[in-house]
Structure formats: C-alpha cells, structure tokens
C-alpha positions in Angstrom: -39.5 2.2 35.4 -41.3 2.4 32.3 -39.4 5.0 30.6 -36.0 3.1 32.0 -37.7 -0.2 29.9 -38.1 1.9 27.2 -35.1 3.4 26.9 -33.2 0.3 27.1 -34.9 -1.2 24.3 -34.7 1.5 22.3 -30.8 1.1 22.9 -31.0 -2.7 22.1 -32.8 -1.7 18.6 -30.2 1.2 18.0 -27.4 -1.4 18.3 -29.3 -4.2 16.3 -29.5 -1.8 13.8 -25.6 -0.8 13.7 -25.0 -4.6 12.9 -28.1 -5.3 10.5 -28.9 -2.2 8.8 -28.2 -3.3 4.9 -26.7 0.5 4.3 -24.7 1.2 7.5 -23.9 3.9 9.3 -20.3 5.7 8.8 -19.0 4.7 12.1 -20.1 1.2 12.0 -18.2 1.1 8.5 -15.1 3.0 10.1 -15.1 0.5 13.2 -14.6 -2.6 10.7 -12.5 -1.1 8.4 -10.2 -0.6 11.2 -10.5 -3.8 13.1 -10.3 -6.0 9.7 -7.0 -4.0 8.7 -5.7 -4.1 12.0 -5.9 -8.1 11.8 -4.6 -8.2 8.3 -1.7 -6.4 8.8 -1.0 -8.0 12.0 -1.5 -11.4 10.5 0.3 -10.6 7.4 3.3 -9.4 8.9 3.5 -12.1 11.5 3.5 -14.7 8.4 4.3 -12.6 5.5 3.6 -14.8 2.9 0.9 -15.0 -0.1 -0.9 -18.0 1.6 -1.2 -16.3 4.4 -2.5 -13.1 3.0 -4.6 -14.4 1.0 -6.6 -16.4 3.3 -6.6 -13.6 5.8 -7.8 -11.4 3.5 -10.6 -14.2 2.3 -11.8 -14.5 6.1 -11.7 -10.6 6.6 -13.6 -10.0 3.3 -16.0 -12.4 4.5 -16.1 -10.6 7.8 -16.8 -6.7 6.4 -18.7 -7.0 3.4 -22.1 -6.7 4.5 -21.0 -3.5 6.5 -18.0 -1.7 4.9 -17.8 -2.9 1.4 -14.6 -4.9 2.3 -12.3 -2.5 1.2 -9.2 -3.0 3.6 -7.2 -0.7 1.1 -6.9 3.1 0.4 -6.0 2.8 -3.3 -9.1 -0.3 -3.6 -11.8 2.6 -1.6 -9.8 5.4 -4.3 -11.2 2.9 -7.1 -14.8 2.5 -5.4 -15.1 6.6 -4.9 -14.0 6.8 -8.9 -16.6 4.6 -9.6 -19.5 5.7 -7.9 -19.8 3.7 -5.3 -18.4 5.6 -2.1 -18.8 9.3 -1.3 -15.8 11.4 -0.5 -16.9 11.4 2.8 -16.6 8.2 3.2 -13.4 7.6 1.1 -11.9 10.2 4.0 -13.2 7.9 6.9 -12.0 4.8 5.2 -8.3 6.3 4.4 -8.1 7.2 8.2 -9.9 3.8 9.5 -7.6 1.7 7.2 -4.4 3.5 8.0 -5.5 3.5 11.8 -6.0 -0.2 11.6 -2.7 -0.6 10.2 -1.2 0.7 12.9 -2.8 -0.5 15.7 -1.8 -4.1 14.1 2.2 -2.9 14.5 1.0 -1.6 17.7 0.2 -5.5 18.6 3.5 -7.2 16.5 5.5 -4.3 19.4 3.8 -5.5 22.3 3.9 -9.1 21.5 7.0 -10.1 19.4 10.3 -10.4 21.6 13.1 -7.7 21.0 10.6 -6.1 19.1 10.0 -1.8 20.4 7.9 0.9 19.1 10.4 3.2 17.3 13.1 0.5 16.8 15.0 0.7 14.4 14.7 -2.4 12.0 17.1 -4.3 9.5 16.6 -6.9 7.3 16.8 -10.1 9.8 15.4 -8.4 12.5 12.6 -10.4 14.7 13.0 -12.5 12.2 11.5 -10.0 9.6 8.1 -10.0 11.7 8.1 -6.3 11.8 5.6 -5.7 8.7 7.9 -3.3 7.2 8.2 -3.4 3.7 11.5 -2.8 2.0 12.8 -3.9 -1.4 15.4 -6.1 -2.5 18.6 -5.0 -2.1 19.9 -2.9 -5.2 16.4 -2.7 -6.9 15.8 1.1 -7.8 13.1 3.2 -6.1 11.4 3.6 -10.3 11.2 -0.7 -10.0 9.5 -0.3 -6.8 6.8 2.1 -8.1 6.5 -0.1 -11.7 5.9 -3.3 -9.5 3.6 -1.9 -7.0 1.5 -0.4 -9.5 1.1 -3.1 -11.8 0.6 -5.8 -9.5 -1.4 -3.7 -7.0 -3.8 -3.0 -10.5 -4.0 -6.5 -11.5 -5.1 -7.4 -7.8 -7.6 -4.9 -8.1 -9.1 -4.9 -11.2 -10.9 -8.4 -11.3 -12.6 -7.4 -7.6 -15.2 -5.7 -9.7 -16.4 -8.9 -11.2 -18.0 -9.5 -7.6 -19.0 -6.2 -7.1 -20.9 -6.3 -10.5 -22.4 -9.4 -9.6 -23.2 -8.3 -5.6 -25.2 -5.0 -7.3 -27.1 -7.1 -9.6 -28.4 -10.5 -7.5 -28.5 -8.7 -4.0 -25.7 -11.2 -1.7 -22.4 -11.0 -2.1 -21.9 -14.3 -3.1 -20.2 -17.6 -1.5 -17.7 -17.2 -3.7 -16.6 -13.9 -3.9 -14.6 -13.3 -0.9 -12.2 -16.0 -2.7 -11.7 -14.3 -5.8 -10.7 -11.5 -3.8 -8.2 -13.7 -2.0 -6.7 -15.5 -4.5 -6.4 -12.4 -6.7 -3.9 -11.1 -4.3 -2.4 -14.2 -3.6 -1.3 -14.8 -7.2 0.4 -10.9 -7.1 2.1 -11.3 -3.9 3.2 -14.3 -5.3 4.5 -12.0 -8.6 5.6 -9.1 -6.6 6.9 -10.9 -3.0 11.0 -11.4 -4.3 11.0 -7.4 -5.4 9.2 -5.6 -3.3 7.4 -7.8 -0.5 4.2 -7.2 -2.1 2.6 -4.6 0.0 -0.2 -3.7 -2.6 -1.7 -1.7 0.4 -0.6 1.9 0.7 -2.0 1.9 4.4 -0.2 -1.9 4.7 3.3 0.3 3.6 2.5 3.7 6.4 1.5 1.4 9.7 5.2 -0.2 10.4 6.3 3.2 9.2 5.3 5.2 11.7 5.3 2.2 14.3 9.1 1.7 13.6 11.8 2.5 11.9 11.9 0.3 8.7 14.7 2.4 7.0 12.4 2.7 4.2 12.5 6.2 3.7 13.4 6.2 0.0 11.2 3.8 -1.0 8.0 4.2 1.0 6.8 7.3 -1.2 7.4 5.2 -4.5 4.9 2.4 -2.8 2.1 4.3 -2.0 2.2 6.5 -5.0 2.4 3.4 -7.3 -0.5 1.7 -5.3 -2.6 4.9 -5.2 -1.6 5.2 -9.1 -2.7 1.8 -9.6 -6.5 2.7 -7.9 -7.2 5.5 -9.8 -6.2 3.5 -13.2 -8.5 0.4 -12.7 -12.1 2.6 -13.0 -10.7 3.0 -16.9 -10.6 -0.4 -17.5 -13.6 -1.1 -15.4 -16.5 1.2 -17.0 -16.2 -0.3 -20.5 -17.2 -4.1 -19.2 -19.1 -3.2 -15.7 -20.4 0.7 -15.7 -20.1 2.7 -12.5 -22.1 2.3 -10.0 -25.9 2.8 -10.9 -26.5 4.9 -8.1 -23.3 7.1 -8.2 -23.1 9.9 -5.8 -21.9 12.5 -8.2 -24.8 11.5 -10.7 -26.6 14.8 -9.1 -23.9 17.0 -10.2 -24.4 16.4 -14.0 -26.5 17.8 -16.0 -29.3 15.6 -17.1 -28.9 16.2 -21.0 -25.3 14.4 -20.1 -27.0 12.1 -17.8 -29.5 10.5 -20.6 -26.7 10.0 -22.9 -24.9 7.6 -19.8 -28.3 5.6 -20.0 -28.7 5.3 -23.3 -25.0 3.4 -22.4 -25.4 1.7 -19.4 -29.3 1.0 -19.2 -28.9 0.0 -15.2 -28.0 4.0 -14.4 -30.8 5.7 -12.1 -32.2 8.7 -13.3 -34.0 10.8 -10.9 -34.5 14.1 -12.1 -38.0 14.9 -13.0 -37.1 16.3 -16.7 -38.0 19.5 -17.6 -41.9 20.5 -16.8 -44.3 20.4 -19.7 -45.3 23.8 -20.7 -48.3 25.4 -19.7 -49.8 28.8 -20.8 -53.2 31.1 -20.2 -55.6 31.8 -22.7 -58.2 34.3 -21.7 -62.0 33.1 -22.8 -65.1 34.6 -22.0 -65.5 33.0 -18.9 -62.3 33.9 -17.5 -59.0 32.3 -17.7 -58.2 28.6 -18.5 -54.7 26.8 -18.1 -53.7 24.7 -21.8 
C-alpha cells in the first residue's frame, strides 16, 4: 500500500513539474506548441481577419510562454535557433509540433464547417472562404507573393525581440508583451491581407494544404520560402541592438579566444570555459622535487 502511495505521488510531482518547471521538458513544449497552433489556425481561418488574429495570437502567447517560448511559427523558432536561444533539437520538435497543430486545426474546420470535406477541393467562395487556405489575389505573380510574405512576415517578427530582450533581463515575461506580439501582426495582416491573405506562418500556409485542396500549388512554395527567408534575416538586424542570447547553445563550439572578443561586445554573454591552466613546472632541490 505504501509503495502504491508512493508511487502515486511521485506521479503527482512528475506532472506538477511538466506544468511548473521554469525550463520545460521537450514534450511539454511540443504539446503546447501544437495545441496553441492548432487553435490559432483554427480560429484564424474561421474569422480570417487581423482582429481576430491578433487577439488569438495575444491570448495564445499568453497561454505558451512560460512553457514553449510562444513561438506558434517555424520561420519565428528559425529566428530564436539563429539567435541562440533554441537548440536544433528543439527547432526540429517545434517545426513538427507547429505544423502538426496546423493541421489538426483544418482537421476541426472539416469536421465542423458544413460542405466542408477533407481533400475537397476548394475555390475562392467556398464555405464561405472558412477553409484556411491561403491564396493570393487573382493575377498577382508568385515573385509579389514571396516579396510580401517576406517583408511583412520580417516586420512582424523583428520587434518580438524587444520582449524577449526584456523577459531575459527582468525574469517575467511581462503584462505587456503578449500584446506587442499581437498587434505586431495585426498591423501586417492588416498590410499584407488584400495580396496575399497574410499568412506570415509557413506552418499556417502547409496545414489547409495537405487538409484540402486549396489550388495553391504555385504559390505555396513562394509563401513559405519568403516567410522562412524572412526568419533567418531578422537575427541581422537583431544582434546589433539586443545580442544573442547570453546563453546560446552553440557558444561551446567556439573557440574561447573568439568567445572573449563577443564579451568584450555584449558584456551579458556567459563564459564558461575555465581559460587556459596556469603553468606549472619542477625544479629539483636538495630535498627533492617542488612544484613552482
């Protein structure tokens, strides 16, 4: 009975642990990375409009950040692996739990918008567009699609790093950062909505791919690559004003001579390594050996 006690609390701390550890475990961060995007996309394509993205996106950033990071976005977790800040582990896990979300969202739109199938094939006017697909406006070229998608999906990611910054530096994320985060990509949906639909999400663009048949084909490559394009650019801009992160994973992989000049840049960088050992050599005296 004892050991059945025992046991059981063991498995009450394990799971309190999942939920209020303060560096989570990978699962725990793949399990809200893929409910949150499942309800983002699901809410978003349901009312696919910047005011309704951007307040979803405010509550789910709310709703992940203490576990995951709140990414919600491949090309956003490319920019936080850039920086330091996520592993490539972990950037793998996100990818799949972001894109998994996705589609599990257009799973739900299937099952509960009428006249709505998986693998149907959709057209402008559909379900009354509630189908998340994203496909341009008609006649604008695939290179427009790529230029908007990657400019607006940079300027929606680039001031997100403000609140990181800040998070690093006074330990809480902050009341207010979840609605920078929101209005930042309410403002670009706003910019980008009459071109492209906004989609600023590469995993946003692939779930109502594979859950139907957007007739996208020719266009879907130039959103993801623009978006993706758009993550790896914004570390560039980033370093100069905020640094990478202090305690970047790849900081053990450079040599330490390469490492002090970082410091010397960004003073908040966390150096290690125990430098080089001071030297040490035997003189022999008459009472034996001594170590100077």
């Amino acid at each position: 009975m004892d050991e059945l006690r025992d046991a059981g609390v063991g498995a009450l701390r394990e799971a309190r642990s999942w939920l209020v550890d303060p560096r989570p475990r990978l699962y725990s961060k793949f399990v809200v990375e893929m409910a949150a995007c499942m309800m983002f996309h699901f809410i978003g394509s349901i009312s696919p409009t910047p005011w309704a993205n951007g307040i979803a996106l405010i509550v789910l950033v709310y709703y992940t950040a203490k576990t995951s990071g709140a990414h919600l976005n491949p090309a956003i977790t490319l920019t936080f692996t850039m920086l330091g800040y996520t592993n490539p582990l972990e950037m793998l896990v996100y990818w799949a739990a972001q894109i998994g979300g996705c589609i599990l969202g257009a799973l739900w739109i299937a099952l509960l918008v009428p006249d709505l199938d998986i693998g149907q094939s959709i057209t402008r006017g559909d379900a009354d567009a509630y189908d998340g697909c994203f496909v341009p406006r008609d006649g604008l070229a695939p290179k427009y699609v790529f230029g908007w998608e990657a400019l607006c999906t940079f300027n929606f990611i680039a001031p997100i790093f403000s609140v990181v910054w800040y998070t690093y530096r006074k330990k809480g994320y902050g009341n207010t950062g979840p609605l920078l985060v929101g209005m930042s990509l309410m403002a670009n949906a706003f910019v980008a909505g009459k071109f492209t639909g906004a989609a600023l999400n590469p995993a946003r663009v692939l779930g109502s791919y594979i859950v139907f048949d957007c007739n996208n084909q020719a266009a879907v490559g130039y959103y993801i690559v623009g978006e993706m394009l758009a993550g790896f650019l914004v570390p560039f801009m980033i370093v100069p004003w905020y640094g990478i992160c202090p305690d970047s994973w790849y900081m053990r992989y450079i040599p330490t001579a390469i490492k002090l000049r970082m410091k010397a840049y960004q003073g908040s960088l966390r150096i290690t390594d125990p430098g080089p050992l001071p030297e040490m050599r035997i003189e022999l005296t008459s009472s034996g050996s001594t170590a100077v």
